[in-house]
C-alpha positions as CSV (number, residue, x, y, z in Angstrom):
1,X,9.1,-5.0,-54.2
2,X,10.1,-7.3,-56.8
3,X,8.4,-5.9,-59.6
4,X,9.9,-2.5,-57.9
5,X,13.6,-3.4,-58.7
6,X,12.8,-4.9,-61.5
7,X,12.1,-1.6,-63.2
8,X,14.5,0.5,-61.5
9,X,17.2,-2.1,-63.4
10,X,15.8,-1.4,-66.5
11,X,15.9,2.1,-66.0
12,X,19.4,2.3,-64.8
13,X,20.3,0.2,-67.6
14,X,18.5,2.5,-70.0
15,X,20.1,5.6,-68.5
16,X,23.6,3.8,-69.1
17,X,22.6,3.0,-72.9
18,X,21.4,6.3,-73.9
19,X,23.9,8.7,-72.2
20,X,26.5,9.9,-74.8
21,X,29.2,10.6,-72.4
22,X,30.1,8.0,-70.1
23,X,28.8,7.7,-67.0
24,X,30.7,7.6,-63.2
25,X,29.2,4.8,-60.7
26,X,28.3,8.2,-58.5
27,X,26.7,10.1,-61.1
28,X,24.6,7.3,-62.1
29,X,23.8,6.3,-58.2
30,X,22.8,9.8,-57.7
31,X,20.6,10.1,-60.6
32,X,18.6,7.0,-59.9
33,X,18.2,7.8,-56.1
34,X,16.8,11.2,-57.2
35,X,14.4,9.6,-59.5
36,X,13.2,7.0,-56.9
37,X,13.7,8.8,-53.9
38,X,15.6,5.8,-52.8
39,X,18.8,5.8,-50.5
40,X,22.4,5.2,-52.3
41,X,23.3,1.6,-50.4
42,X,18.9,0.6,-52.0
43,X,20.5,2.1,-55.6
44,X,24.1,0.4,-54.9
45,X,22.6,-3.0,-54.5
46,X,20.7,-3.0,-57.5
47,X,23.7,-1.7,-59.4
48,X,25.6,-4.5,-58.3
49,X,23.2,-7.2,-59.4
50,X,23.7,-5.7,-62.6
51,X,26.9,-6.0,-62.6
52,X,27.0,-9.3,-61.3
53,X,24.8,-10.4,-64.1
54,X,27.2,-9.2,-66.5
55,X,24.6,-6.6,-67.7
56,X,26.9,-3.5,-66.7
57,X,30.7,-3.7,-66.6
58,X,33.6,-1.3,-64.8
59,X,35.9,0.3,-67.7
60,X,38.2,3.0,-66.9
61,X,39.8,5.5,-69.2
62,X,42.2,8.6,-68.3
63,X,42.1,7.9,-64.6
64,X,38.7,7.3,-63.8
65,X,36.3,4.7,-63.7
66,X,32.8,4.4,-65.6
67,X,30.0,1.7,-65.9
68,X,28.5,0.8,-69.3
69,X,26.3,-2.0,-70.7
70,X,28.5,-5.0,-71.3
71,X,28.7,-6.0,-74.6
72,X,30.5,-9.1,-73.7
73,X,28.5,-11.3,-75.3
74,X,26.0,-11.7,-78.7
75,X,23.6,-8.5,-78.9
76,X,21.4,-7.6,-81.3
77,X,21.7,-3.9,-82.2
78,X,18.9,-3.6,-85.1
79,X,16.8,-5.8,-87.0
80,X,19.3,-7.2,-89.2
81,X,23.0,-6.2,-87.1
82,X,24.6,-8.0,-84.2
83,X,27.7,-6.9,-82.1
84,X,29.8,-9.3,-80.6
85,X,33.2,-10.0,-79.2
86,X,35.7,-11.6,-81.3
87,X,36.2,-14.8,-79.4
88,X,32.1,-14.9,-78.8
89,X,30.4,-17.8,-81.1
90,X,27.4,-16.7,-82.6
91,X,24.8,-18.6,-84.6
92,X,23.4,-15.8,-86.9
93,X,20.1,-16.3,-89.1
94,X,19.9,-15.2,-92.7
95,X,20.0,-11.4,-93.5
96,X,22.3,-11.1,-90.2
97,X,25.0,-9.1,-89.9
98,X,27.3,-10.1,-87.5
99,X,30.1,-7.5,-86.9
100,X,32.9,-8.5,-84.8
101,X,33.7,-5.9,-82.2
102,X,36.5,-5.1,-79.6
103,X,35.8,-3.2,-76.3
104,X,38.0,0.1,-76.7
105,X,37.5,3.5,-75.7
106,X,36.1,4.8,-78.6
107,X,32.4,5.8,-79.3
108,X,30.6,3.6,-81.5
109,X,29.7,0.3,-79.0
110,X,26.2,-0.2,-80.6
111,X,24.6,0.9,-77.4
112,X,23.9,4.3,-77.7
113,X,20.5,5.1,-79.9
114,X,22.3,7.7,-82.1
115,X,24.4,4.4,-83.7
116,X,21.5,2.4,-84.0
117,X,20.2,5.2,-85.9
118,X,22.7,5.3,-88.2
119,X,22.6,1.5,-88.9
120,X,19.2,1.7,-90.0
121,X,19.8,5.0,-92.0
122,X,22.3,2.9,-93.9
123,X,19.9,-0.1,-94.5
124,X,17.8,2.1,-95.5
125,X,20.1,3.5,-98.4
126,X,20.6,0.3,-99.8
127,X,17.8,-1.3,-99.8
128,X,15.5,1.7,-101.1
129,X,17.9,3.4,-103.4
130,X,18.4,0.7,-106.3
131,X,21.4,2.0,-108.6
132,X,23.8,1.0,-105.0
133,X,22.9,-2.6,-105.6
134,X,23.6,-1.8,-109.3
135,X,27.1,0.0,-108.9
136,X,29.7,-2.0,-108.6
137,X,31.8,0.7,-107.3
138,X,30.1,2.1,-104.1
139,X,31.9,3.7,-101.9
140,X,31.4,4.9,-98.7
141,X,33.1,7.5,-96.5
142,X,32.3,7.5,-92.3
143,X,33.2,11.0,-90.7
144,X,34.8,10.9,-87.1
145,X,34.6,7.1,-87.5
146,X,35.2,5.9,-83.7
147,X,35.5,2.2,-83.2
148,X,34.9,1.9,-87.8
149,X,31.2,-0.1,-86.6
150,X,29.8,1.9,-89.6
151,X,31.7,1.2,-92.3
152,X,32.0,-1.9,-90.9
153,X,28.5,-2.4,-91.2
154,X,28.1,-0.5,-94.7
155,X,30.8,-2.5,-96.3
156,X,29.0,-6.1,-94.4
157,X,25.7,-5.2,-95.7
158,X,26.9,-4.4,-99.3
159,X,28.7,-1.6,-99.7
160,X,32.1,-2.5,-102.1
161,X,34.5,-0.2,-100.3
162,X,34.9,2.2,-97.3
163,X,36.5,4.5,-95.9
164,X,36.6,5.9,-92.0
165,X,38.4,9.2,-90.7
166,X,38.7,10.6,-87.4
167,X,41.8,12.4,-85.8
168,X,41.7,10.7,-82.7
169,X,44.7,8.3,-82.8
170,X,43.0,5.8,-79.8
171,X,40.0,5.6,-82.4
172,X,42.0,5.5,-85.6
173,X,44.0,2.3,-83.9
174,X,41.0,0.9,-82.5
175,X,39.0,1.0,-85.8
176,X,42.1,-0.9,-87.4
177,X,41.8,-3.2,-85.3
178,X,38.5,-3.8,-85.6
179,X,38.8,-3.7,-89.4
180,X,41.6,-6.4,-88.8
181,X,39.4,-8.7,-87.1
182,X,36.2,-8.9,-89.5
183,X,38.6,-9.5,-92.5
184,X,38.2,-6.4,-94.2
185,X,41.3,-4.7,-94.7
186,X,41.2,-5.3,-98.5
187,X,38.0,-3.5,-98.7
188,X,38.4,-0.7,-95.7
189,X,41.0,2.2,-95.3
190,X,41.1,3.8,-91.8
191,X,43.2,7.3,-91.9
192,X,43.9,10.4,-89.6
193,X,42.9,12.8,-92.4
194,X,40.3,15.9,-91.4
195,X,36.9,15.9,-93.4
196,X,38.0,19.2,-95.1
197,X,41.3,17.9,-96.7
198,X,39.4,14.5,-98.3
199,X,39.8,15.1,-102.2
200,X,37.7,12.6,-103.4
201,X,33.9,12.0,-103.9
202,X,31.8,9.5,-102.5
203,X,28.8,7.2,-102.8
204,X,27.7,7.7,-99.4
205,X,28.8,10.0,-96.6
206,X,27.8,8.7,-92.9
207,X,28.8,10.8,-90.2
208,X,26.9,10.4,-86.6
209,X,28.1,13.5,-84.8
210,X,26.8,16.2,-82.5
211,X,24.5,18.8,-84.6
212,X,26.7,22.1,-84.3
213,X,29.3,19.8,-86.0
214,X,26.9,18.6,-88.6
215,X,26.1,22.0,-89.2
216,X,29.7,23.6,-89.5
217,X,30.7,20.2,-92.1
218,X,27.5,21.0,-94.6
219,X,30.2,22.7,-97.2
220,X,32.3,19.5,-97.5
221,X,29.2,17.2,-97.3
222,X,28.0,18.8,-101.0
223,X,31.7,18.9,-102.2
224,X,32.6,14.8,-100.9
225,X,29.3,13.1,-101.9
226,X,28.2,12.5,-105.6
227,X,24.7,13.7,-107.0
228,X,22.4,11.5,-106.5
229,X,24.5,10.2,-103.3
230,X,22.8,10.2,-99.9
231,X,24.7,11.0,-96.3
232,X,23.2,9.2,-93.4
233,X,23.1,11.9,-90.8
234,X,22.7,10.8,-86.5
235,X,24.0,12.6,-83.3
236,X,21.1,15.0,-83.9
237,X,18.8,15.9,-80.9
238,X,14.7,16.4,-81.8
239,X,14.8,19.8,-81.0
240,X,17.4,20.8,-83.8
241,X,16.0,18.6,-86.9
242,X,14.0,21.7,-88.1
243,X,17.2,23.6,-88.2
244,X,19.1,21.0,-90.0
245,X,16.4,19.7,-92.3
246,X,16.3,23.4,-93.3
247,X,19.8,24.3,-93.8
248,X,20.3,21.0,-96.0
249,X,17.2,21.4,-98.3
250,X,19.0,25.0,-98.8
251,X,22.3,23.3,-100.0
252,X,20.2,21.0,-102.3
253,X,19.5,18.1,-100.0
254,X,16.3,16.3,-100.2
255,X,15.3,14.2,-96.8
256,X,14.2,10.4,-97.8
257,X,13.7,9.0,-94.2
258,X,13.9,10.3,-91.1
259,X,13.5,7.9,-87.6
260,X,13.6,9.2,-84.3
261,X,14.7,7.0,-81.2
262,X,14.6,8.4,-77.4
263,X,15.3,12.0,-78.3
264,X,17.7,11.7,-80.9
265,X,17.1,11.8,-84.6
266,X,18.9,9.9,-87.9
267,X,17.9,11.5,-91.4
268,X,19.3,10.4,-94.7
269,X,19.5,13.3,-97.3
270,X,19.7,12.2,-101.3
271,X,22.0,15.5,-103.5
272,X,19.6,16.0,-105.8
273,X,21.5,18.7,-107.9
């Protein structure tokens, strides 16, 4: 029985993680009873312990309540990134990147696979794509830039400057905030402006968005990233990467990695003309 609850924590735990919306203490009850075939108070219990153990937390947002994984302490994100509260000491190793990181409502914990994704599509650039450690003047632009953990990350693992959009005004204070706290102001703008009025052209583009939005932004993506530049694509679902790899290579984009995690998909395209 041990062994028994043992997985069904992991699993609830996973389900947490990888759902993209968040998730209401009933919905995730009922999906883990249907799954085991065990009764709510079994399912409740275990939740609990979870909680109790500081793996899951409460948050609430707009009236209702939700449980995600707690990030209230140190966690390792990717090979080479860690997320961590502000007031949380850390002793990081070399090659760490230690981003500090407040709790808001905005996407973009570290949790979810389709960040992850995006980190390592981004240490990926870098490190295979030489004239970036060459150029003084890289600069990278993060699309719909939720809590700023990408540019955040970008600008930590090289990058010289960055810049994050979104038009939610929660995220756009949020990623301040968070740009605030890791020392970066002098090297990060955060603005409200849409993708489609930005004027300027960029090193990198990162955006980790749902496809049909990936889709619709292709135009600006050629006319915002230099050639030669790379945009380090997530939010994509396994089933649609044909779709998109095809519509790219059309515009003049080359794939140079692709990674899949769960059922989600990061690709990084190079503009080759």
């Amino acid at each position: 029985m041990h062994t028994d609850i043992k997985t069904i924590s992991k699993a609830i735990l996973e389900t947490v993680s990888s759902s993209r919306e968040k998730i209401t203490p009933i919905a995730l009850e009922k999906r883990a009873s249907e799954k085991y075939a065990l009764g709510k108070k079994q399912i409740k219990l275990v939740i609990q312990s979870l909680i109790a153990g500081g793996e899951l937390i409460y948050t609430y947002q707009y009236g209702s309540t939700f449980l995600e994984k707690s990030f209230n302490r140190p966690v390792r994100i990717s090979k080479h990134v860690v997320i961590k509260p502000p007031e949380k000491s850390f002793e990081s190793k070399p090659g760490d990147v230690v981003i500090n990181l407040i709790q808001g409502a905005s996407f973009g914990t570290g949790q979810h696979p389709t960040t992850r994704l995006a980190m390592k599509g981004i240490d990926y650039a870098q490190k295979e794509f030489g004239h970036f450690k060459e150029n003084k003047k890289t600069c990278l632009l993060d699309v719909g830039t939720g809590s700023g953990i990408l540019v955040i990350a970008a600008v930590l693992m090289g990058i010289k400057k960055g810049v994050g959009i979104d038009i939610d005004p929660c995220a756009i204070a949020e990623a301040r905030e968070n740009i605030k706290i890791n020392g970066l102001e002098h090297r990060i703008d955060i603005c409200d402006r849409a993708f489609e009025k930005i004027d300027r052209v960029f090193s990198i583009v990162t955006a980790n968005l749902r496809y049909p939005t990936i889709k619709s932004l292709l135009p600006y993506m050629y006319e915002t990233v230099h050639t030669k530049g790379l945009i380090v694509l997530s939010g994509i679902k396994t089933d649609e990467i044909k779709d998109l790899l095809d519509i790219y290579k059309e515009k003049n984009f080359l794939c140079r990695w692709k990674e899949n995690e769960q059922d989600w998909v990061g690709v990084v395209f190079e503009k080759i003309v």
